[in-house]
C-alpha positions in Angstrom: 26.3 -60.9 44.4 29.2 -58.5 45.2 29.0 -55.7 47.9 30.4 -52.1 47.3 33.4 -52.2 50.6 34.5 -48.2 51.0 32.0 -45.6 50.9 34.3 -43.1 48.6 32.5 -39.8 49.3 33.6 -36.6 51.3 33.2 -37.5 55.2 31.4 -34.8 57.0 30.4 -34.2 60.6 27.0 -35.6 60.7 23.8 -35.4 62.9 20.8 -37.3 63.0 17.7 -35.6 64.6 16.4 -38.2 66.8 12.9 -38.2 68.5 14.1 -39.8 71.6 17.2 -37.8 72.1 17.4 -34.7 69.8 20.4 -34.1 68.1 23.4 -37.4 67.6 26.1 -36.5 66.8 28.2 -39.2 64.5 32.1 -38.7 66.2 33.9 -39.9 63.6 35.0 -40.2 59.8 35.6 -44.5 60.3 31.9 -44.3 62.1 30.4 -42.5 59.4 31.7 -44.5 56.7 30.4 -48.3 58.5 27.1 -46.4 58.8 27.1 -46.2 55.1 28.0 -49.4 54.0 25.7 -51.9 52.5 26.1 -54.3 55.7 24.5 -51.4 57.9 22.0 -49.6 55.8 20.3 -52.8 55.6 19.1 -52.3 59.6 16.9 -49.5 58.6 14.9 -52.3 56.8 14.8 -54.5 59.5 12.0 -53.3 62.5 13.3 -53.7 65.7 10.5 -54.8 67.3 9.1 -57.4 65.0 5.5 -57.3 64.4 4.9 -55.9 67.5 3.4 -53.1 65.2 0.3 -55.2 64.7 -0.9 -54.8 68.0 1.2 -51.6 68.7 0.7 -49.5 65.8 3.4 -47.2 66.1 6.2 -49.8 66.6 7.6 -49.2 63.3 10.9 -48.3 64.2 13.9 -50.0 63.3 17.1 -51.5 64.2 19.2 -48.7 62.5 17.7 -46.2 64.7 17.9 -48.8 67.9 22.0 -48.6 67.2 22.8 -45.1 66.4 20.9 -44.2 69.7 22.9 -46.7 71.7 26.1 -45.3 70.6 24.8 -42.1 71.5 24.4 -43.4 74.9 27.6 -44.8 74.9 29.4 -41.6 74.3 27.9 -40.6 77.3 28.7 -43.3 79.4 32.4 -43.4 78.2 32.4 -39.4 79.1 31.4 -40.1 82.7 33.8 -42.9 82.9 36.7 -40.7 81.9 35.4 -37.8 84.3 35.6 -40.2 87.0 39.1 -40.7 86.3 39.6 -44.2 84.2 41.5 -43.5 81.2 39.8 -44.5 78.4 42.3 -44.0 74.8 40.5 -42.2 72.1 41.1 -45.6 70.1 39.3 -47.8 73.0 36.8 -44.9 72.6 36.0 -45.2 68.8 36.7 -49.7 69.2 33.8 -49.6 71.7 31.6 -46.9 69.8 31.9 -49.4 67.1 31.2 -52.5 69.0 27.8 -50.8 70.3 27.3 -49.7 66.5 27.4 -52.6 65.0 26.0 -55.2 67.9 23.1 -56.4 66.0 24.0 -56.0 62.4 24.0 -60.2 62.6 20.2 -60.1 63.1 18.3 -61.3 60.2 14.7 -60.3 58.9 12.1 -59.5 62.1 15.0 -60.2 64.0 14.4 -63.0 66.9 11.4 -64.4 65.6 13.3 -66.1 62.8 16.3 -66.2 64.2 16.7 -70.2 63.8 14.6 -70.6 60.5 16.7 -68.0 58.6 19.7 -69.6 59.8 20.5 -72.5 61.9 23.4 -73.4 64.0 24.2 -69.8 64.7 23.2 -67.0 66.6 23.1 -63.7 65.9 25.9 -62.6 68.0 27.8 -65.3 66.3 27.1 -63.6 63.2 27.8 -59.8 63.8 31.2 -61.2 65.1 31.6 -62.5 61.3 30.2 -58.8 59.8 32.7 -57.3 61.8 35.5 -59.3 61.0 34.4 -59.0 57.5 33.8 -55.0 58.1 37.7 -54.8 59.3 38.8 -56.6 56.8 37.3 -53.9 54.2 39.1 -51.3 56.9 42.4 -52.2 57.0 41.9 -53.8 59.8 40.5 -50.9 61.7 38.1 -52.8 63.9 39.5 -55.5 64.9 39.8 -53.8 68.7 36.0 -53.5 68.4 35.6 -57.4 67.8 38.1 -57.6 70.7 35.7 -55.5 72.6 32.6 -57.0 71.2 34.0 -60.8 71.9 35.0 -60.0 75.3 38.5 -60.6 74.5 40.2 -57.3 75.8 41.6 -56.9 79.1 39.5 -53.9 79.8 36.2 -56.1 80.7 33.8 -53.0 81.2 34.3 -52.1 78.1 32.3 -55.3 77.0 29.6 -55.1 79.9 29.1 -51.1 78.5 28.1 -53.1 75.1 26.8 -56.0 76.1 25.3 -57.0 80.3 22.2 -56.1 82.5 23.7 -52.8 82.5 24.6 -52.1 79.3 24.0 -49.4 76.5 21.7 -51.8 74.2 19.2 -52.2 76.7 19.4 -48.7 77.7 18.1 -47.3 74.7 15.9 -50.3 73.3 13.8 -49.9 76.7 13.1 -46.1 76.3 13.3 -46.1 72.4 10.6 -49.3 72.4 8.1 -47.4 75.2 8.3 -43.9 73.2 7.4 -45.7 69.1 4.3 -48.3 71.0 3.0 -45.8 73.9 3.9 -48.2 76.7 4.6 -45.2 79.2 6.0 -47.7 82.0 9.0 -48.5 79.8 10.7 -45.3 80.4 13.5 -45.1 82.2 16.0 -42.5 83.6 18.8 -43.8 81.4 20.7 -40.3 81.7 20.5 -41.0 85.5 21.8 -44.1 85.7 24.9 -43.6 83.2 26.0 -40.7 85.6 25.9 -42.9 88.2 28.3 -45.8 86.5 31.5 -46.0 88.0 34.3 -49.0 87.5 35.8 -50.8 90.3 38.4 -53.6 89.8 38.1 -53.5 86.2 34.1 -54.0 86.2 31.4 -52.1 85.9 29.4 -50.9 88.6 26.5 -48.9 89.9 27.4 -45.9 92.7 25.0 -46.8 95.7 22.8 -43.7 95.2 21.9 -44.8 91.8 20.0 -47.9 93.5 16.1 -46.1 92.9 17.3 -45.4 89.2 18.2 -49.1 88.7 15.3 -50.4 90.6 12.7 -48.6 88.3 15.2 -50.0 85.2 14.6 -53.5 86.2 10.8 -53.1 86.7 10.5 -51.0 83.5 12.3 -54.1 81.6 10.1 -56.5 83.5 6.6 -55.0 82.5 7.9 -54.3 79.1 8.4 -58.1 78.7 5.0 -59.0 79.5 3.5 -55.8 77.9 5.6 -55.4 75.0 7.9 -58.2 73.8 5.7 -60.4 75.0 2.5 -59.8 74.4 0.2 -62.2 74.1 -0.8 -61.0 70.4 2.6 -60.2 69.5 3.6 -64.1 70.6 0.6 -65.1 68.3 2.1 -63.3 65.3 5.5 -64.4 65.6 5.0 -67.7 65.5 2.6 -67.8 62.8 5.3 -65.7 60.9 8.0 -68.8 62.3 5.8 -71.4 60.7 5.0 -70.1 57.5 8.8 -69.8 56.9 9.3 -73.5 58.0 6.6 -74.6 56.0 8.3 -72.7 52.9 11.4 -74.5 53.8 10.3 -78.0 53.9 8.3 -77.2 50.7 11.5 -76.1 49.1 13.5 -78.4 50.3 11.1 -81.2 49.0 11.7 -79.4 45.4 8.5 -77.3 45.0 9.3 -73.8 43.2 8.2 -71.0 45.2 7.9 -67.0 44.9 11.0 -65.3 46.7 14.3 -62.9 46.2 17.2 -65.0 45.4 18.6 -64.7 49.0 15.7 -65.7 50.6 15.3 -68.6 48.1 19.3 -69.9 48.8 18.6 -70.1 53.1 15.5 -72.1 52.1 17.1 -74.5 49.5 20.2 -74.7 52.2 21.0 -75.4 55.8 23.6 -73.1 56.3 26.4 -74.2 58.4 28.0 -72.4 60.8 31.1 -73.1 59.2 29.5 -71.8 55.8 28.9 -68.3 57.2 32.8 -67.7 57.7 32.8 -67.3 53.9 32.3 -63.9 52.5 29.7 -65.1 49.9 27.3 -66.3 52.1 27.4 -63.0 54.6 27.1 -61.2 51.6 24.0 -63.3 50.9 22.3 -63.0 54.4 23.2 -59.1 54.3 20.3 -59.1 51.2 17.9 -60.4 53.6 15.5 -58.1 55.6 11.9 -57.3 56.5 11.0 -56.9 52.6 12.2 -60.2 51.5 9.9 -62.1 53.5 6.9 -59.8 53.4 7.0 -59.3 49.7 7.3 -63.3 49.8 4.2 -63.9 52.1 2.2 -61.8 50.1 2.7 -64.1 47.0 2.2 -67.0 49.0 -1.3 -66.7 50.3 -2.2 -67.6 46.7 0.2 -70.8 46.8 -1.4 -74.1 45.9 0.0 -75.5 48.9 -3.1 -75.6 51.4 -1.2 -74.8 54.7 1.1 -72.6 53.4 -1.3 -69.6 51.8 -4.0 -70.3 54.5 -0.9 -69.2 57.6 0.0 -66.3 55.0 -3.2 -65.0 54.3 -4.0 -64.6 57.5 -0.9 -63.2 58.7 -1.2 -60.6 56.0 -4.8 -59.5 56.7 -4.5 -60.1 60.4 -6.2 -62.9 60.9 -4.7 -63.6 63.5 -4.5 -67.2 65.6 -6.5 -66.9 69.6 -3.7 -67.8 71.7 -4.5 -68.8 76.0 -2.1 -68.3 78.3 -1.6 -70.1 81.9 0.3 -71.2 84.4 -0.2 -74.2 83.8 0.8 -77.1 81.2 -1.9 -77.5 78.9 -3.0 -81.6 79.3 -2.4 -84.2 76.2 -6.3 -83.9 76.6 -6.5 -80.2 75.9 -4.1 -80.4 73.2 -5.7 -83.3 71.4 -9.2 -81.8 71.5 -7.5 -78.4 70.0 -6.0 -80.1 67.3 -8.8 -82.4 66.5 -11.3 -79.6 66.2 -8.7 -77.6 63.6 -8.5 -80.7 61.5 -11.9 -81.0 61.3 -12.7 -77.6 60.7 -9.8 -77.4 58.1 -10.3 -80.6 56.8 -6.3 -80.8 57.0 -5.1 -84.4 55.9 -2.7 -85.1 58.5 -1.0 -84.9 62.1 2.3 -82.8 60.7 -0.4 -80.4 58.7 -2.2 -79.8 62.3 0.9 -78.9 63.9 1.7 -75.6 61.5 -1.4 -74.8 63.4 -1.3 -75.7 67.0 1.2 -74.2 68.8 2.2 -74.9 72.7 5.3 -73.8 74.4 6.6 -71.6 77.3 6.9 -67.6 77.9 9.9 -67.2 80.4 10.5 -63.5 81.5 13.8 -63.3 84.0 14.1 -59.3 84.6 17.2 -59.7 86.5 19.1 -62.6 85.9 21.8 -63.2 89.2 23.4 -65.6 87.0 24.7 -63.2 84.3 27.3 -60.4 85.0 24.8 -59.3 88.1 24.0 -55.8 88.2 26.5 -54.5 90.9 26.1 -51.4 93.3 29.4 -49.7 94.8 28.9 -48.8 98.5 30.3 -45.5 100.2 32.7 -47.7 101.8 34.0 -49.1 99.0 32.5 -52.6 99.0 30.6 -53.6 95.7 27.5 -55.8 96.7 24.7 -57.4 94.4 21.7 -55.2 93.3 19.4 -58.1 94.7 21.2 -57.7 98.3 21.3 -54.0 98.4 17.6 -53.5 97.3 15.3 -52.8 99.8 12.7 -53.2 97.5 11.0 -56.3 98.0 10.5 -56.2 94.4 13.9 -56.3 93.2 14.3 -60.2 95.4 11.0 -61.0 93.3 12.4 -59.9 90.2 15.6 -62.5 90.2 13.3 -65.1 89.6 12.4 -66.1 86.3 8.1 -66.1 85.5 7.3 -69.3 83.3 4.1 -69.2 81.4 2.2 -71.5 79.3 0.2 -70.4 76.2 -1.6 -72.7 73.5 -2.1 -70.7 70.5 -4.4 -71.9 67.2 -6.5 -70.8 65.0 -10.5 -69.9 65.3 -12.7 -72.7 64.1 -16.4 -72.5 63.3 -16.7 -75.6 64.7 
């Protein structure tokens, strides 16, 4: 499989009409021609949000338009940084534009849901770094200060935090972009507010005190869209039936059993990719044929596979038939768990333990708003000191928020026993 590198067609001066932000503008001719390469078109197959969509119908949106709004945003943010009188090069300005751009072109098909089926040993960070490296390679080498950027490796550390922190442009526009396409009003958030309000001080990026309210509402928005949103009770029900149909594809591949798939899809199932294996061009080349489509078009073949487990988790992930899932604060006993499990075999007349377990799922929801242990959210004060969001609040709220919510959910399908 070979990839066309240089888009060779007349560069123009673009916009896309989006719905959350009107008109975006694309800055550049070297902007332009990454958003028409191969590597990149293939985000507008993958959905940002998973499938959110089938318990929020409108969430249909995808990770192409997720990017392009987040470098909209970063143009703004790198305006109000020059206005406030740090020089930022046009270069620095087109490296970081790219950085945002291309952020999460490593994400593979319904993004985190299969982000360590697909491919193990490597996260998706890990593997945008290797597109772009790849990407300025094709480019004569025109992005390497965008890896720089992206890898926090450049001297200018805001630049990084702009692209990726708790104040960055990703979660700027995925929190107002994922509230507008499922109808989760509380999402929203005064993002134009709070990039007016960024400011850098020693070299990091910071929040002007009277931007605290604006930052305060960003932090709760994020929190309820976690619980709301990414994750929903029904939406954690769906992506882990989706998580073990693919493993139980795998280990049927693996064990030499031909199954229904596009050859890309069918080479990450025959293979546990290294991480080392992904530095070669062949194999990005490979996972850059992989989105949404691949393993939809493949579920819908497998429901009719002779492999019990397999087509029953495929059938009903196709015609929703989706698994009850209880949540609680609480570990579920060894006692709960058994009965579960005994119940579904007998039900399903499944022959064994390891067939139970593609059914009976039990693990942990953790939702950490506002994590103090990672590049805190920092407010600069009229008199100059730079303080902790957390410590400035006086919004009891905001202390509550640092600390992460564990929940417990046991998730398995409806017996008629």
């Amino acid at each position: 499989m070979q990839l066309d590198s240089k888009v060779n067609i007349n560069n123009k001066k673009k916009i896309v009409n989006d719905p959350v932000y009107g008109f975006i503008t694309i800055p550049s001719e070297i902007i332009f021609d990454i958003i028409q390469h191969p590597y990149f078109q293939r985000l507008r197959r993958i959905n940002q949000l998973g499938l959110t969509h089938l318990v929020y119908p409108g969430a249909i949106h995808t990770r192409f338009q997720h990017v392009i709004g987040a470098m909209h945003l970063m143009t703004k943010a790198v305006a109000t940084i020059r206005r406030k009188g740090h020089e930022i090069t046009n270069k620095e300005e087109q490296a970081v534009l790219l950085a945002i751009l291309l952020h999460d072109i490593g994400h593979g098909p319904f993004s985190h849901a299969l982000e360590h089926d697909i491919a193990t040993g490597i996260s998706h960070e890990e593997i945008s770094s290797l597109f772009i490296k790849q990407l300025s390679k094709e480019f004569d080498n025109e992005l390497d200060l965008a890896l720089k950027i992206f890898a926090n490796d450049y001297h200018k550390k805001y630049l990084h935090q702009l692209v990726s922190s708790q104040l960055d442009m990703d979660r700027m526009d995925y929190l107002n972009r994922d509230s507008f396409y499922t109808g989760v009003s509380e999402g929203k958030i005064g993002s134009d507010r709070i990039i007016e309000m960024i400011e850098v001080k020693d070299g990091n990026l910071v929040l002007e005190e009277k931007g605290i309210y604006s930052i305060e509402k960003f932090i709760v928005s994020r929190r309820l869209m976690y619980w709301q949103v990414y994750m929903h009770k029904t939406v954690v029900a769906c992506e882990y039936m989706l998580i073990y149909i693919l493993r139980r594809a795998k280990q049927l591949v693996q064990e030499g059993k031909k199954l229904f798939g596009s050859p890309s899809l069918i080479f990450f199932m025959e293979n546990n990719v290294s991480k080392e294996e992904f530095k070669s061009k062949d194999t990005l080349d490979k996972f850059s044929f992989l989105d949404d489509f691949d393993i939809l078009g493949a579920i819908k073949v497998w429901q009719f596979c002779d492999d019990k487990v397999l087509a029953e988790l495929s059938k009903r992930l196709i015609n929703r038939d989706l698994f009850k899932i209880e949540i609680s604060k609480n570990p579920f006993s060894e006692n709960q768990l058994a009965k579960v499990k005994k119940d579904v075999q007998d039900s399903m007349q499944l022959n064994s333990e390891e067939e139970v377990d593609y059914f009976v799922y039990t693990d942990i929801l953790r939702n950490n708003a506002y994590n103090e242990g990672r590049e805190n959210i920092n407010l600069l004060m009229k008199n100059g000191d730079v303080i902790d969001l957390a410590e400035a609040s006086d919004n009891l709220n905001i202390s509550a928020l640092t600390k992460p919510v564990e929940k417990y959910f046991l998730c398995y399908p409806i017996t008629s026993s």
